[in-house]
N, C-alpha and C positions, 0 to 999 in steps of 0.2 A: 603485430597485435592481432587475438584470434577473435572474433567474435562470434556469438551464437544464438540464434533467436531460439523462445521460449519452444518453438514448434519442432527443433532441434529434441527436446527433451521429449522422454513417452510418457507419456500418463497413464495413471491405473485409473479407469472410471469412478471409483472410488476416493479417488485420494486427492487431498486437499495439502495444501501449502498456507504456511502463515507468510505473510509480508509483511513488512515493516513500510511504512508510506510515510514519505516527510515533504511536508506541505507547507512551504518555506512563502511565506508573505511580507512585503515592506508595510513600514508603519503607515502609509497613507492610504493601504490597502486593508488594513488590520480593521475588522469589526467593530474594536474600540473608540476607531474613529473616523470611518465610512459606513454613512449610514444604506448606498445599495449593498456593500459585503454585510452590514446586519440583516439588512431583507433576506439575504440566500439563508440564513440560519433559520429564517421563517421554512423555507423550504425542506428542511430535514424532514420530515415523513415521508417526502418525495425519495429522498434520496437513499433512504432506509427501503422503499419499494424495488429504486432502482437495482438497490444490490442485489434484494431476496432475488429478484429476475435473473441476475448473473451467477447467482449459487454462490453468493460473499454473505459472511457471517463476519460482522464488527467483531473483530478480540477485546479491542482495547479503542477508544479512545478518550482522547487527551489533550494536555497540552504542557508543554513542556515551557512553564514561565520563570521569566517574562519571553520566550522564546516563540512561544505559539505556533509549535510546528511537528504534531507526531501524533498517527495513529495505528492499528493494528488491524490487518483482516484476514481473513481465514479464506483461502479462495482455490476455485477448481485450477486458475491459470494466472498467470501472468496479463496476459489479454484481458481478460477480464477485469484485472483492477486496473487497468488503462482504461479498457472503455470505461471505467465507471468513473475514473477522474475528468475525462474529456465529455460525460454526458452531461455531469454533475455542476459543469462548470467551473471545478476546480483549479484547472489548469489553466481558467482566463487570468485567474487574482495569485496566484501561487507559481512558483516555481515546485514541481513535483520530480520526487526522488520512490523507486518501489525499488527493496529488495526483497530476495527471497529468503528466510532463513531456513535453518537445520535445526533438530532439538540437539542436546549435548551426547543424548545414544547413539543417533545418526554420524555425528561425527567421529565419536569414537570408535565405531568402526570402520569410517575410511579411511582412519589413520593410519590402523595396521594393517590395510592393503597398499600400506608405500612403505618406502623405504627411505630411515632418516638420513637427511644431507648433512647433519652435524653432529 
């Protein structure tokens, strides 16, 4: 198995990555019925500053019910939507999941730099 940290990849100063972040919490951790995980919702302004500081811009979020677990950010790195889960406290009540996507352009052209196997 090969792995590769984000610091692997080069970055244009410019160029930003959407992520997908899934922010997977048990029901006795769920806002709906812990009232310290509703206090941290007090906290979103905070959390909204944290980001601007990291160069994260919210795409989307959401919640996927009864699921309660997905949101979207637009961000300079990998790193960055890390630290912002472990500043944010995210990661104390949540099991956290970030990928990185591709738009359907990007992909379509690295497909015809392979070669199909079938």
């Amino acid at each position: 198995m090969i792995f590769f940290k984000a610091t692997d990849v080069i970055y244009q100063a410019d160029q930003s990555w959407i992520f997908v972040v899934i922010a997977e919490h048990s029901p006795n951790l769920c806002p709906h019925s812990n009232a310290i995980a509703r206090k941290q919702l007090d906290r979103l302004p905070e959390f909204n500053e944290m980001a601007r500081k990291l160069g994260i811009d919210r795409v989307f979020e959401g919640i996927l019910v009864p699921e309660h677990k997905v949101f979207m950010v637009k961000s300079p790195s990998f790193e960055a939507v890390r630290k912002l889960m472990v500043d944010t406290g995210l990661v104390q009540r949540n099991t956290i999941t970030i990928h990185q996507t591709e738009s359907l352009e990007e992909f379509a052209k690295e497909i015809h730099s392979t070669a199909p196997i079938f």
